[in-house]
N, CA, C and O of each residue as an XYZ file, in Angstrom:
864
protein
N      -5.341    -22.591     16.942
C      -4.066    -22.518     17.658
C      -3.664    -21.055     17.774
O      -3.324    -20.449     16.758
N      -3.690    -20.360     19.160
C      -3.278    -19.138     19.114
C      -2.270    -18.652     19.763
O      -2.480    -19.344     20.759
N      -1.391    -18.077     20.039
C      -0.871    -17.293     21.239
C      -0.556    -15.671     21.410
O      -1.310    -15.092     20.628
N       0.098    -14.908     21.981
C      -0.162    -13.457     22.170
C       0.862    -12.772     21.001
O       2.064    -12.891     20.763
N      -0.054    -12.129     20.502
C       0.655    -12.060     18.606
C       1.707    -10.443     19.148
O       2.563     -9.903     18.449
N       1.304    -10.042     20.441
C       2.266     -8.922     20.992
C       3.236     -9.189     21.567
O       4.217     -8.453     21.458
N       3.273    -10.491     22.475
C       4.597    -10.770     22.763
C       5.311    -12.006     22.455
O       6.433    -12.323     22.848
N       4.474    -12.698     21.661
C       5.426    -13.433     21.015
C       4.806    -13.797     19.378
O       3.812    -13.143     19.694
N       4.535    -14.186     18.121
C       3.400    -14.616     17.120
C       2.579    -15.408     16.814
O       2.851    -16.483     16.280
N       1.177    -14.933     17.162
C       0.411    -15.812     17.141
C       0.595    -16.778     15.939
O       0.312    -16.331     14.827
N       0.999    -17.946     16.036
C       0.577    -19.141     15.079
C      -0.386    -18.911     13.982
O       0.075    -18.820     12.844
N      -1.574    -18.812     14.153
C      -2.517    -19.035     12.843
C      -2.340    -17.689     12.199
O      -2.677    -17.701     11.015
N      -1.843    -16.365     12.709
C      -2.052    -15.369     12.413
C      -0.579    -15.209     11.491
O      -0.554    -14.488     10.493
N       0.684    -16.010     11.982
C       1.585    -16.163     11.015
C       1.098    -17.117     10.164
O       0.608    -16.504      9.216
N       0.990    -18.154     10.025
C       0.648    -18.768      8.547
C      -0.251    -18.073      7.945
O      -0.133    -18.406      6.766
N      -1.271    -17.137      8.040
C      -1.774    -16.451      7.399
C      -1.304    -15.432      6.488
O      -1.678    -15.195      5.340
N      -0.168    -14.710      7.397
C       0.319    -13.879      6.952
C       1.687    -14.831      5.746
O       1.761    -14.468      4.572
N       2.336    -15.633      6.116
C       3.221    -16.260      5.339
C       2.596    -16.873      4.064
O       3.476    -17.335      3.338
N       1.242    -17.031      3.525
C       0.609    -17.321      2.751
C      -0.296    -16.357      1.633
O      -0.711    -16.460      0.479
N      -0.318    -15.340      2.776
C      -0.624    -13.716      1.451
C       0.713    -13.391      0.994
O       0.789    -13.251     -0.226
N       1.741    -13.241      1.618
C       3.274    -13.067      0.740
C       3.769    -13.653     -0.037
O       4.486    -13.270     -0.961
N       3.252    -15.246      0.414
C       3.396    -15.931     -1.023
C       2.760    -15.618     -1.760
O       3.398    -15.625     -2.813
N       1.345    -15.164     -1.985
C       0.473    -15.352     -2.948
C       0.710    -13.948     -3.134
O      -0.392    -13.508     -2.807
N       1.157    -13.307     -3.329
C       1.869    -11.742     -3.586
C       3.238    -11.674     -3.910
O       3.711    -10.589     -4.247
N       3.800    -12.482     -3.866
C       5.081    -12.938     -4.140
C       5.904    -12.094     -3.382
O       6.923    -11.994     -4.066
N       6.017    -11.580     -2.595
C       6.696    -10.582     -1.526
C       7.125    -11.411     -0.159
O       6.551    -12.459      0.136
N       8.040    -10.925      0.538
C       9.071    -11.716      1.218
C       7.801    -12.160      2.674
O       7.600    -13.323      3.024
N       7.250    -11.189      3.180
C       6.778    -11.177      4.206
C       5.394    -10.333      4.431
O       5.240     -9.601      3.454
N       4.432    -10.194      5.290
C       3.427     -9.735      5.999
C       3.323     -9.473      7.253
O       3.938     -9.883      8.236
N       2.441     -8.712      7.108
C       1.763     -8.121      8.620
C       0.057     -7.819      9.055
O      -0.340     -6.653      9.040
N      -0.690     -8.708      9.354
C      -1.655     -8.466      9.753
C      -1.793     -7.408     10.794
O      -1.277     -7.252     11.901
N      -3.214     -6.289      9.631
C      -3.332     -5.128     10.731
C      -5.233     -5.312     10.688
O      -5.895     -5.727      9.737
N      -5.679     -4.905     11.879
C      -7.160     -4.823     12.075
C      -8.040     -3.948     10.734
O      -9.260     -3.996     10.891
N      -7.637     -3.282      9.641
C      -7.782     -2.173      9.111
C      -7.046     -2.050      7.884
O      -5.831     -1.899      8.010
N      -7.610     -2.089      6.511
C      -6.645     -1.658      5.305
C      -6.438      0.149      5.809
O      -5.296      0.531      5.553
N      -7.098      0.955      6.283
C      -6.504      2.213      6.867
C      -5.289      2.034      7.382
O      -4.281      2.633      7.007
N      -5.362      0.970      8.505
C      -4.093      1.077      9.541
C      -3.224      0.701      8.565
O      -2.312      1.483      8.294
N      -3.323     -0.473      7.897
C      -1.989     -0.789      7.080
C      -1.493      0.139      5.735
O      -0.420     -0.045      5.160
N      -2.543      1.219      5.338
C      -2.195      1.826      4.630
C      -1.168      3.277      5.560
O      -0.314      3.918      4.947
N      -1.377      3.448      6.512
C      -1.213      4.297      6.918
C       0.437      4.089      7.845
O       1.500      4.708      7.808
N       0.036      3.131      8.469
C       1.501      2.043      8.188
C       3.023      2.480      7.059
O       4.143      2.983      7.157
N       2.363      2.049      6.314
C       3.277      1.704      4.863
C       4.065      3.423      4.635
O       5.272      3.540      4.424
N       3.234      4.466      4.719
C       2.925      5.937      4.673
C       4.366      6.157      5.573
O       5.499      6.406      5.161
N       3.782      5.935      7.184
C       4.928      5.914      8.266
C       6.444      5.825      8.027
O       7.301      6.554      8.529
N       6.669      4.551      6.962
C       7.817      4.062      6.706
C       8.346      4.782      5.613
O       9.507      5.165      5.471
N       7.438      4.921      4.897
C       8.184      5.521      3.712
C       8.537      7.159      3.422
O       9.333      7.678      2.639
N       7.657      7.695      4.333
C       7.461      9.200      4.356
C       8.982      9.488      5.732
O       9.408      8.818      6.672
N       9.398     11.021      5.038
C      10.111     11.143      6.101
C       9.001     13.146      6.446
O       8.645     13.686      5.398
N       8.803     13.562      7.175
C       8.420     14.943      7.710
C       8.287     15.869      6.766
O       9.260     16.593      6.557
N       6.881     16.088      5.867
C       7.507     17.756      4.531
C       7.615     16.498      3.202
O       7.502     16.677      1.989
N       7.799     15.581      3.747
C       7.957     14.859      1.825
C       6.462     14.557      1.144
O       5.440     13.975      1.507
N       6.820     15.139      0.183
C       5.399     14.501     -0.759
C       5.080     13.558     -1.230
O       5.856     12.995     -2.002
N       3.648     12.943     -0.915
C       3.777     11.651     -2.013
C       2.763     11.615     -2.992
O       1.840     12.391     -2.745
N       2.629     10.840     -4.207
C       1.705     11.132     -5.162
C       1.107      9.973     -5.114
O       1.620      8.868     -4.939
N      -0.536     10.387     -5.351
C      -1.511      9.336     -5.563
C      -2.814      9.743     -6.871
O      -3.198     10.894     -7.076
N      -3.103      9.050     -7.298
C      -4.214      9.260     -8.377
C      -5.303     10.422     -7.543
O      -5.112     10.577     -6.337
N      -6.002     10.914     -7.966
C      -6.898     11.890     -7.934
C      -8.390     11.150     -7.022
O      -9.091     10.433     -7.736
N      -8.758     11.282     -5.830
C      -9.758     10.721     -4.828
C      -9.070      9.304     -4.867
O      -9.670      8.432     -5.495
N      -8.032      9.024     -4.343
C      -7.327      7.697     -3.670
C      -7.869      7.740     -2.606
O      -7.917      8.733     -1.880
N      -8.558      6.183     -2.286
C      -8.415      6.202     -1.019
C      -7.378      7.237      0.120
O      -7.836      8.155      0.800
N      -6.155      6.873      0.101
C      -5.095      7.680      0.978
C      -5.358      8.658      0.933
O      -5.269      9.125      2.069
N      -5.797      9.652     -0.027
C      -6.356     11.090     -0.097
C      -7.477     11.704      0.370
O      -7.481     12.872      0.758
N      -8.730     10.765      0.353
C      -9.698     11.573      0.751
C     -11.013     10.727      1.732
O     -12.159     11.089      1.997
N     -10.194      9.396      2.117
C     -10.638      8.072      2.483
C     -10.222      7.890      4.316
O     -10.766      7.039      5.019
N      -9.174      8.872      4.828
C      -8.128      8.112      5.753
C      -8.761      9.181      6.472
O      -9.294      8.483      7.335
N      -9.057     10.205      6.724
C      -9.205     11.470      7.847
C      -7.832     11.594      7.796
O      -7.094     11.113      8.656
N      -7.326     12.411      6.528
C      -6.114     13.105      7.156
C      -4.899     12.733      7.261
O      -3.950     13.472      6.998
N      -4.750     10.955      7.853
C      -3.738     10.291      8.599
C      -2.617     10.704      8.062
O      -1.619     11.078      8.678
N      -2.789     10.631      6.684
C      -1.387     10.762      5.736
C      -0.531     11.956      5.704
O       0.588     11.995      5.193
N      -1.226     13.068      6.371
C      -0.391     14.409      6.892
C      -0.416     14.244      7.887
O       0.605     14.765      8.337
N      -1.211     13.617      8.996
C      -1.079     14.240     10.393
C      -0.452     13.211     11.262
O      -0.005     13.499     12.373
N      -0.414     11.893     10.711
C       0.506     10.729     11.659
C       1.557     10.561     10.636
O       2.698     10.691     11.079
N       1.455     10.309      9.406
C       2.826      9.951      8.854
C       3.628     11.304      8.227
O       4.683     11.050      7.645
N       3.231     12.650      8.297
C       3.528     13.735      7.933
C       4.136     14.126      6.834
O       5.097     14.832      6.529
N       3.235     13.412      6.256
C       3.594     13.481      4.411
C       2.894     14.531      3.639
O       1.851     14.768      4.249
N       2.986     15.320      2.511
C       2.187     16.213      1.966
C       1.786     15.447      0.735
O       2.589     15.010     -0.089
N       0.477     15.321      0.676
C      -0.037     14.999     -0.523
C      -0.852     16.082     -1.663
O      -1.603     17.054     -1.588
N      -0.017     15.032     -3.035
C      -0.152     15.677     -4.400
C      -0.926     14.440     -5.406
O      -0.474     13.311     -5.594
N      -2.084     14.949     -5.923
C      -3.088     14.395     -6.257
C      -2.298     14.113     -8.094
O      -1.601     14.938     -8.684
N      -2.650     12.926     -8.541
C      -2.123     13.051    -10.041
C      -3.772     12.985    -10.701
O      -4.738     12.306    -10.351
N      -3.617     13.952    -11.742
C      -4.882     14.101    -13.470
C      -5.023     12.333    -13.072
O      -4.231     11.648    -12.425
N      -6.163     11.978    -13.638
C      -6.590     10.429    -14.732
C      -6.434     10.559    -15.708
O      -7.435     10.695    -16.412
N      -5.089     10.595    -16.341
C      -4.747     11.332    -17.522
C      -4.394      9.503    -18.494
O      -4.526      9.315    -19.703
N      -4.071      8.746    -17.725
C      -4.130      7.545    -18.389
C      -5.414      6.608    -18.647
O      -5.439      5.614    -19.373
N      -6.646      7.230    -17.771
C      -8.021      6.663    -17.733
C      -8.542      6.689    -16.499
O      -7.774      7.113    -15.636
N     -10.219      6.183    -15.954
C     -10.856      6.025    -15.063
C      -9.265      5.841    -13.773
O      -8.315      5.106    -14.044
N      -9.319      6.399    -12.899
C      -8.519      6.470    -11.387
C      -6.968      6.266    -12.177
O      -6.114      6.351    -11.294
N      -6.439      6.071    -13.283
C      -5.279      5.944    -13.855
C      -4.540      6.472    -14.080
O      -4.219      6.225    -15.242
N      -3.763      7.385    -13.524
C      -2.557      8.521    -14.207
C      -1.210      7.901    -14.850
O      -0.531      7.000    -14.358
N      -0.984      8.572    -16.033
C       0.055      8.230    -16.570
C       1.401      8.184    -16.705
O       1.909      9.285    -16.496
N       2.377      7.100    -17.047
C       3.665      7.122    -16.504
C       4.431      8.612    -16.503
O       5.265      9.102    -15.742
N       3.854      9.037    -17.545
C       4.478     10.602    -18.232
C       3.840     11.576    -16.503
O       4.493     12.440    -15.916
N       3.002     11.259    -16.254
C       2.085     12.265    -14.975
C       3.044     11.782    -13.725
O       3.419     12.478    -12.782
N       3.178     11.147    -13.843
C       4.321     10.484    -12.535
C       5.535     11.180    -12.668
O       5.826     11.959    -11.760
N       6.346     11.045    -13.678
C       7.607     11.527    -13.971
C       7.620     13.452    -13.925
O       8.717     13.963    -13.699
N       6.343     14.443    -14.151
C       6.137     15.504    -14.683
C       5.846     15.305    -12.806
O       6.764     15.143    -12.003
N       5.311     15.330    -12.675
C       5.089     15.296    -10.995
C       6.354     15.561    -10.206
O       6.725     16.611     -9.683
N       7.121     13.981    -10.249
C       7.857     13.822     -9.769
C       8.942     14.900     -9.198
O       9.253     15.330     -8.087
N       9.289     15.077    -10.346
C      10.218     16.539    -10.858
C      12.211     16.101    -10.759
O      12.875     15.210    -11.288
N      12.445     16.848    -10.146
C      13.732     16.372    -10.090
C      14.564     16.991     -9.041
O      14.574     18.219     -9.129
N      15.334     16.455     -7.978
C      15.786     16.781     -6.900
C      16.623     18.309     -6.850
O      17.685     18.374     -7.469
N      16.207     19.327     -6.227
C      16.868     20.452     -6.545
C      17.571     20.889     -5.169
O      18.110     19.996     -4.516
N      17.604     22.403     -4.617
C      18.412     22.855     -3.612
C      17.460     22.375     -2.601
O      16.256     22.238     -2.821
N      18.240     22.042     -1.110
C      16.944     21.498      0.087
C      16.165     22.422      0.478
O      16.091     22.311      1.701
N      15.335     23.557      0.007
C      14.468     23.990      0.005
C      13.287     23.926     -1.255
O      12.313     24.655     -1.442
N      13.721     22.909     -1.924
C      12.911     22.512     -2.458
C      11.460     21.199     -1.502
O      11.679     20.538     -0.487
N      10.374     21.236     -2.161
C       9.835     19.894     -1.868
C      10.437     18.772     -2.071
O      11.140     18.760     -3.081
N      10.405     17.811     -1.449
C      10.917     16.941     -1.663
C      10.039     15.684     -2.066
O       9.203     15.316     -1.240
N      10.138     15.070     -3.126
C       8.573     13.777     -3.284
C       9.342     12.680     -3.539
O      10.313     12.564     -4.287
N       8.670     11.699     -2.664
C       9.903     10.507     -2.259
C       8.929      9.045     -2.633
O       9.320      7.879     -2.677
N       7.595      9.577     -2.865
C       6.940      8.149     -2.346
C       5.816      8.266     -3.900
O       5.819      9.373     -4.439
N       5.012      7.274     -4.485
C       3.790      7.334     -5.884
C       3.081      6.100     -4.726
O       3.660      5.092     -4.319
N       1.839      6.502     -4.417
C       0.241      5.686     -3.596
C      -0.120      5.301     -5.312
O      -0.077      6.196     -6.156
N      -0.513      3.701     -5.718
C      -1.216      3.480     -6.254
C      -2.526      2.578     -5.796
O      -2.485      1.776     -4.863
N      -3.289      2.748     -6.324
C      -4.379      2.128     -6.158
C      -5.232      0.994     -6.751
O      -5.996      1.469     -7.591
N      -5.368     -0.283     -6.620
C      -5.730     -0.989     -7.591
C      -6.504     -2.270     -7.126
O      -5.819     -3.238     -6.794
N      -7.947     -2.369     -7.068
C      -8.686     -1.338     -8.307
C      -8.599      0.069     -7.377
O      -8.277      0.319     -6.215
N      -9.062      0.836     -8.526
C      -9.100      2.287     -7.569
C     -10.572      2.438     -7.535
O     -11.178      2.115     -8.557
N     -11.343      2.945     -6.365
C     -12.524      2.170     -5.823
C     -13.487      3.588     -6.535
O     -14.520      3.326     -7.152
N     -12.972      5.232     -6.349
C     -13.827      5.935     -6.494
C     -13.771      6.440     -8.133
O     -14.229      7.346     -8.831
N     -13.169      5.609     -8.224
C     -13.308      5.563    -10.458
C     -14.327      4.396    -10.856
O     -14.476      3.961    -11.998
N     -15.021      3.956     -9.677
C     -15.994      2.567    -10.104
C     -15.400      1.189    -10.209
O     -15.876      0.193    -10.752
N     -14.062      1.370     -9.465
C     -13.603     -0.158     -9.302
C     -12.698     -0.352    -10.570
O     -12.710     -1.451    -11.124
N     -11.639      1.022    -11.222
C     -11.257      0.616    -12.607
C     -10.154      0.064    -11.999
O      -9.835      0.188    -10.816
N      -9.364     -0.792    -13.198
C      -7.880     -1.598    -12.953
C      -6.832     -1.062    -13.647
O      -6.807     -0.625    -14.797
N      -5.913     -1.148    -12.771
C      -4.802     -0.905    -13.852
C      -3.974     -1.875    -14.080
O      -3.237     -2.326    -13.203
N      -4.016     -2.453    -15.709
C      -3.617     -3.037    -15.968
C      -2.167     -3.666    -15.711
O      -1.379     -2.787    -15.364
N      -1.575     -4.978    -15.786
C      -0.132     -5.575    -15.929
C       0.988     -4.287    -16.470
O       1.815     -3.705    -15.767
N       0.694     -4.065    -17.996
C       1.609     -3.088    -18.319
C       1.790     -1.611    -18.120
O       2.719     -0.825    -18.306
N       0.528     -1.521    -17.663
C      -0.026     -0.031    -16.855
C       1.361      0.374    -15.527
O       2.310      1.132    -15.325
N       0.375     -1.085    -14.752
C       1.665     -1.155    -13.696
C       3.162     -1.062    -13.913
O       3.943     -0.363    -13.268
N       3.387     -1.720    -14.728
C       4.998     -2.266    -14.594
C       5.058     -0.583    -15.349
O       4.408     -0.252    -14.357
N       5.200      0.532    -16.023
C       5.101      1.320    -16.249
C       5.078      2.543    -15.300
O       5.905      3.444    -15.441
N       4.136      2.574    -14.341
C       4.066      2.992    -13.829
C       4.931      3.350    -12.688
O       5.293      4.456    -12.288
N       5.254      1.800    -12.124
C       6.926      1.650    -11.333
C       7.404      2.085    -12.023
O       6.907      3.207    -12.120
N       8.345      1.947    -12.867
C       9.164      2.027    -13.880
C       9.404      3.585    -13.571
O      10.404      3.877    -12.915
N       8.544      4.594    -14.005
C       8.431      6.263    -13.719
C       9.141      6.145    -12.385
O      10.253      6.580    -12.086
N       8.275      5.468    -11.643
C       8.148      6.050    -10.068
C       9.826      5.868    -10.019
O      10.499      6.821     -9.626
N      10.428      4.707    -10.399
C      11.469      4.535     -9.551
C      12.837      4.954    -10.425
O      14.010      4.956    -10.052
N      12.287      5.289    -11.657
C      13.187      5.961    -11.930
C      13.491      7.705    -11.799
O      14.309      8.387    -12.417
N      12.776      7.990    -11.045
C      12.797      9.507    -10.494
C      13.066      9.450     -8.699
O      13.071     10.318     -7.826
N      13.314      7.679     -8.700
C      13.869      7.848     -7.277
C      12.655      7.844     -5.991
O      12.818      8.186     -4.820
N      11.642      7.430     -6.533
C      10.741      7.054     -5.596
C      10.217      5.853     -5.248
O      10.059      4.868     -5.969
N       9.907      6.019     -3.889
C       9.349      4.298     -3.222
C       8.159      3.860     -4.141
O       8.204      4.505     -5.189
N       7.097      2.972     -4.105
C       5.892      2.435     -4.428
C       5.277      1.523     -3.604
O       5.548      0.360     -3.303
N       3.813      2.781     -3.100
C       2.666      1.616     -2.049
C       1.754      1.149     -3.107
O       1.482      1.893     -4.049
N       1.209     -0.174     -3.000
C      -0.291     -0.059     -3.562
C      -0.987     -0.780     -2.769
O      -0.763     -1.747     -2.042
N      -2.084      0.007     -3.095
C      -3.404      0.173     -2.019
C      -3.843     -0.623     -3.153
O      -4.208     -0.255     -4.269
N      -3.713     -2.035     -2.545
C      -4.622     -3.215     -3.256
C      -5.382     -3.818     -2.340
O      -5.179     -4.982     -1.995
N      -6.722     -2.771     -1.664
C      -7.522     -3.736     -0.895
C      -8.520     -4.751     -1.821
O      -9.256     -5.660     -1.436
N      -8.206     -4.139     -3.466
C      -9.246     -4.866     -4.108
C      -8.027     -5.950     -5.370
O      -8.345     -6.472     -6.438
N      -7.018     -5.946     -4.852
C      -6.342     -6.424     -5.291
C      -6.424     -7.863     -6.073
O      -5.925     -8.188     -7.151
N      -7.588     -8.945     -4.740
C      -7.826    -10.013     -5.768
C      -8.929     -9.968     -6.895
O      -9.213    -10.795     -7.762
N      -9.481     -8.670     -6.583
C     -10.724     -8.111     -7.852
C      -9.963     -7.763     -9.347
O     -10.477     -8.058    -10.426
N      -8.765     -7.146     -9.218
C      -8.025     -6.681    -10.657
C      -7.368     -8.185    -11.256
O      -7.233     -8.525    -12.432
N      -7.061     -8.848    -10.155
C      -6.128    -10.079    -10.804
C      -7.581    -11.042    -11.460
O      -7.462    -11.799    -12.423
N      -8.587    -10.871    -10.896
C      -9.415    -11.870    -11.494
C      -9.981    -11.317    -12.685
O     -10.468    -12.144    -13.456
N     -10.049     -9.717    -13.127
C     -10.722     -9.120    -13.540
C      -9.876     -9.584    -15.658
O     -10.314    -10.116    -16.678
N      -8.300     -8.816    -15.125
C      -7.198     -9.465    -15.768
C      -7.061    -10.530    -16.267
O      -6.566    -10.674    -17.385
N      -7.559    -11.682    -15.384
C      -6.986    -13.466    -15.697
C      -5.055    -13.296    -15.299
O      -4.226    -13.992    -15.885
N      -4.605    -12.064    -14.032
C      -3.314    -12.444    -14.251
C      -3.030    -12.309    -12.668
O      -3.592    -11.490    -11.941
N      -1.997    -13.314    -12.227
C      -1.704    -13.800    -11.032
C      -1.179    -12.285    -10.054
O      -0.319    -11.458    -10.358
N      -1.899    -12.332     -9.055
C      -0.844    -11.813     -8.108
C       0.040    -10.963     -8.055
O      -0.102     -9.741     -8.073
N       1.353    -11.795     -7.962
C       2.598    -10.875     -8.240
C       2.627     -9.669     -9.478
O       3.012     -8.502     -9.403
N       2.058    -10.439    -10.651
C       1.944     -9.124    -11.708
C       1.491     -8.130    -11.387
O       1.723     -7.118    -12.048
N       0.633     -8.097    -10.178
C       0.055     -6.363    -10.172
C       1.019     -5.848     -8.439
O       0.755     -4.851     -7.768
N       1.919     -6.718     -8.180
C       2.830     -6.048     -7.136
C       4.009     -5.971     -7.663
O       4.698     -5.188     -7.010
N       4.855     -6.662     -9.015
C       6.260     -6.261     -8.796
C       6.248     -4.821     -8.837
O       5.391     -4.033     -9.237
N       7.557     -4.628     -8.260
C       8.448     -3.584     -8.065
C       8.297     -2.801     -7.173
O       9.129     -1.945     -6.870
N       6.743     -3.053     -6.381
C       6.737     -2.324     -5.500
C       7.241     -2.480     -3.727
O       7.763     -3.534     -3.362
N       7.116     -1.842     -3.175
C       7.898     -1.570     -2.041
C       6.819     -2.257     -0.487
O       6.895     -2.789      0.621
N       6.170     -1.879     -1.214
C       4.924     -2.080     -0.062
C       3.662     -3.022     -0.606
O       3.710     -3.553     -1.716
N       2.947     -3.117     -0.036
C       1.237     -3.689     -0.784
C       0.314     -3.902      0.321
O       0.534     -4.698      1.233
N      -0.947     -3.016      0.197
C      -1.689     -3.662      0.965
C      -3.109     -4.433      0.221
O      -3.513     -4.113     -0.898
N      -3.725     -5.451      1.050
C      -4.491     -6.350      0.418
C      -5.415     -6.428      1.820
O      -4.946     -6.635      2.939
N      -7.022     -6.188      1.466
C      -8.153     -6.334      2.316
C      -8.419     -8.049      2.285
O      -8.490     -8.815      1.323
N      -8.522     -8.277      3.619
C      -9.154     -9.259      3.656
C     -10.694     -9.567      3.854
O     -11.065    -10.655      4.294
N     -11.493     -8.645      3.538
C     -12.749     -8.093      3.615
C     -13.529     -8.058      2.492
O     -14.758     -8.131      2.456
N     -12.686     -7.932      1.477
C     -13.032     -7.031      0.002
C     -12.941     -8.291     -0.841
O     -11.797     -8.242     -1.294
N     -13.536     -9.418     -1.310
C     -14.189     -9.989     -2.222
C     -13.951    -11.140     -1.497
O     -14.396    -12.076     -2.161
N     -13.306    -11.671     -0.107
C     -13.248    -12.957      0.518
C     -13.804    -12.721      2.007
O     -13.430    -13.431      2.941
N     -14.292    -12.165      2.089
C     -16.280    -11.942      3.125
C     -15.106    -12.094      4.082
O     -15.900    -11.748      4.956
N     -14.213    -12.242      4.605
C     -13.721    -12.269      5.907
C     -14.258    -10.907      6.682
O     -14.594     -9.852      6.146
N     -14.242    -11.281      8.330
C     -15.566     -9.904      8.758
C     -14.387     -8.964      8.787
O     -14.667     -7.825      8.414
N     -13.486     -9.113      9.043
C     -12.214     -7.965      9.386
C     -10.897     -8.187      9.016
O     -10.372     -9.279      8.797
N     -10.281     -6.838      8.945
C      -8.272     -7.391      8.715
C      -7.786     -7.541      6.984
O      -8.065     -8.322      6.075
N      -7.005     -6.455      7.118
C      -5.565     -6.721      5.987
C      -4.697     -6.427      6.622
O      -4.512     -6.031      7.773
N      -3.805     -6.780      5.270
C      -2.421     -7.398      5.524
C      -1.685     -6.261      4.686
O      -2.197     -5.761      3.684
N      -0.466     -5.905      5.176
C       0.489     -5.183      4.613
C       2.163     -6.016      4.454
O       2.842     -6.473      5.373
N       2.448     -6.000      3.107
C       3.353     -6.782      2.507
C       4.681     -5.921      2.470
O       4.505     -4.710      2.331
N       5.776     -6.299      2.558
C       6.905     -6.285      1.880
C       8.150     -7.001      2.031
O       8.303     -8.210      1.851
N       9.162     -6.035      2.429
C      10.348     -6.813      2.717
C      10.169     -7.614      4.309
O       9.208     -7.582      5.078
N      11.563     -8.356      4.443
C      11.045     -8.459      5.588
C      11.756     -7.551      7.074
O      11.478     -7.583      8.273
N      12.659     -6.873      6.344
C      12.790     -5.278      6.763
C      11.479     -4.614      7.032
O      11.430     -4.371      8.238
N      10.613     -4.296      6.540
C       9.948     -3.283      6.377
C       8.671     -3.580      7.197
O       8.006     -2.773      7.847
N       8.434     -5.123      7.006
C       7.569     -5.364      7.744
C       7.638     -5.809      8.999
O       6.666     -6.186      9.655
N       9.140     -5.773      9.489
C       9.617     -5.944     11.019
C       9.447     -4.330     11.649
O       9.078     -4.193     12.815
N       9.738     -3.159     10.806
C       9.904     -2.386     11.439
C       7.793     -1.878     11.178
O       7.432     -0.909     11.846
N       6.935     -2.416     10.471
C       5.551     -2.468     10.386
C       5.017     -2.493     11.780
O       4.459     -1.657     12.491
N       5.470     -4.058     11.966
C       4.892     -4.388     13.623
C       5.440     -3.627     14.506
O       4.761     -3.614     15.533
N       6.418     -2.951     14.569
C       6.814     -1.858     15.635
C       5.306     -0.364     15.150
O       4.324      0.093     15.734
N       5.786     -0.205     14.197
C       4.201      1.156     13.736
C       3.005      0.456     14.304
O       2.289      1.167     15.008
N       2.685     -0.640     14.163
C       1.354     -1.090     14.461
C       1.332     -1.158     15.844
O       0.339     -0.570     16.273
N       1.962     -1.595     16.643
C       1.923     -1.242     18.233
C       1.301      0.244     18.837
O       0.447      0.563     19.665
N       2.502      1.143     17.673
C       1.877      2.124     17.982
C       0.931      3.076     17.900
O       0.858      4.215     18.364
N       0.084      2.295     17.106
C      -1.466      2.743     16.618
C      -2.407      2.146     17.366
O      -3.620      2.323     17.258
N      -1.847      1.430     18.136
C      -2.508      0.505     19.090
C      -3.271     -0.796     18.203
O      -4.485     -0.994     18.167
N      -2.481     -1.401     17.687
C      -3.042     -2.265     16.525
C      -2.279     -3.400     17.206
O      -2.556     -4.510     16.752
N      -1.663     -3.381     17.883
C      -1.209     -4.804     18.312
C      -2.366     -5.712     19.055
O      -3.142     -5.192     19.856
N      -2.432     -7.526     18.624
C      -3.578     -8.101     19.036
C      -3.125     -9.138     20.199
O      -1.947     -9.181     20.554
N      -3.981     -9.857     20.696
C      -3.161    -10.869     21.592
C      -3.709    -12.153     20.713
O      -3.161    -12.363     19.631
N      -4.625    -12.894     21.089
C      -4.960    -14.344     20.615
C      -5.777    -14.030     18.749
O      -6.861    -14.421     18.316
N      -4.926    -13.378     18.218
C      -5.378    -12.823     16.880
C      -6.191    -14.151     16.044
O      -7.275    -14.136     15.462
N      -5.488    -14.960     16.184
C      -6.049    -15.829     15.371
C      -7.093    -16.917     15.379
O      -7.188    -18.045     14.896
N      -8.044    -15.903     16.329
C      -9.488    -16.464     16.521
C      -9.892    -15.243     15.502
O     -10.326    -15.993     14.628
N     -10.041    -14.211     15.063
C     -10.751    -13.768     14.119
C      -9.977    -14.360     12.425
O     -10.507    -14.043     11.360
């Protein structure tokens, strides 16, 4: 059952998407052709021009995207130590990062990219309390939280722990549909359903909008 997911939503391509948010426990989704596009997406929204955002050390977003993350969402990226383990930086590395809002000629760092698993540490996880920790820093220094969970159902199985445990608190989430459920193409980018209304407006303009989507 399909119809034109650009001008009006394709059917199979919404229950799809209404069924990774559940299973992420997050309000809503957005199917994009690309965990790039949807990472890069998420970037768009949260970045404003000159702001920094922090990600573990060879994140995908860092050294994975060509760039995108300075040159379409015009964010400056700041790499964090694995100071908590394999692709893992620690809540203390987040907060020491972070810094603290000074005169507006300061940098400004608004956004923490996590990654999970993080792919160029060999697929390590960061754990339930890792995570919730990790938010915890981020948002108490006043910053958003993406995670780049294209391997997302790899840590929850890895764990034995559902889903939502490795997304609360965060702002965003993306999840491959490629990456351990053989689908040939397509993730999904999660959040509010703010965020992911104003998503499908970014994805248009990456040229990511589909028509009869839900034949792939």
């Amino acid at each position: 059952e399909v119809a034109d997911d650009v001008l009006e939503h394709d059917p199979t391509l919404a229950r799809l998407e209404a069924r990774v948010a559940e299973l992420l426990g997050l309000e809503a989704a957005l199917w994009t052709p690309t965990g790039c596009m949807a990472n890069l997406i998420a970037l768009m929204i949260h970045l404003k021009r000159g702001d920094r955002f922090l990600a573990p050390e060879q994140a995908h977003v860092l050294g994975s995207e060509l760039g995108t993350a300075a040159w379409i969402a015009e964010g400056m990226p700041h790499a964090l130590p694995w100071d908590g383990g394999p692709g893992r930086p620690s809540a203390e590395a987040v907060t020491r990062a972070a810094g603290r809002p000074g005169p507006y000629f300061n940098l400004r760092t608004t956004l923490l990219c996590l990654e999970n698993t993080h792919n160029f540490a060999g697929g390590a996880v960061i754990p339930v309390a890792e995570h919730r920790a990790l938010v915890g820093a981020a948002k108490a220094a006043g910053l958003r939280v993406h995670v780049d969970g294209a391997r997302l159902w790899h840590a929850a199985t890895a764990l034995g722990c559902g889903l939502p445990e490795l997304t609360a608190g965060a702002d965003t989430v993306q999840v491959c549909l490629s990456k351990g459920l053989g689908a040939p193409m397509g993730s999904l980018l999660c959040g509010s359903r703010e965020t992911v209304a104003e998503a499908r407006r970014c994805r248009k303009m990456l040229g990511g909008g589909v028509r009869q989507g839900g034949v792939v």
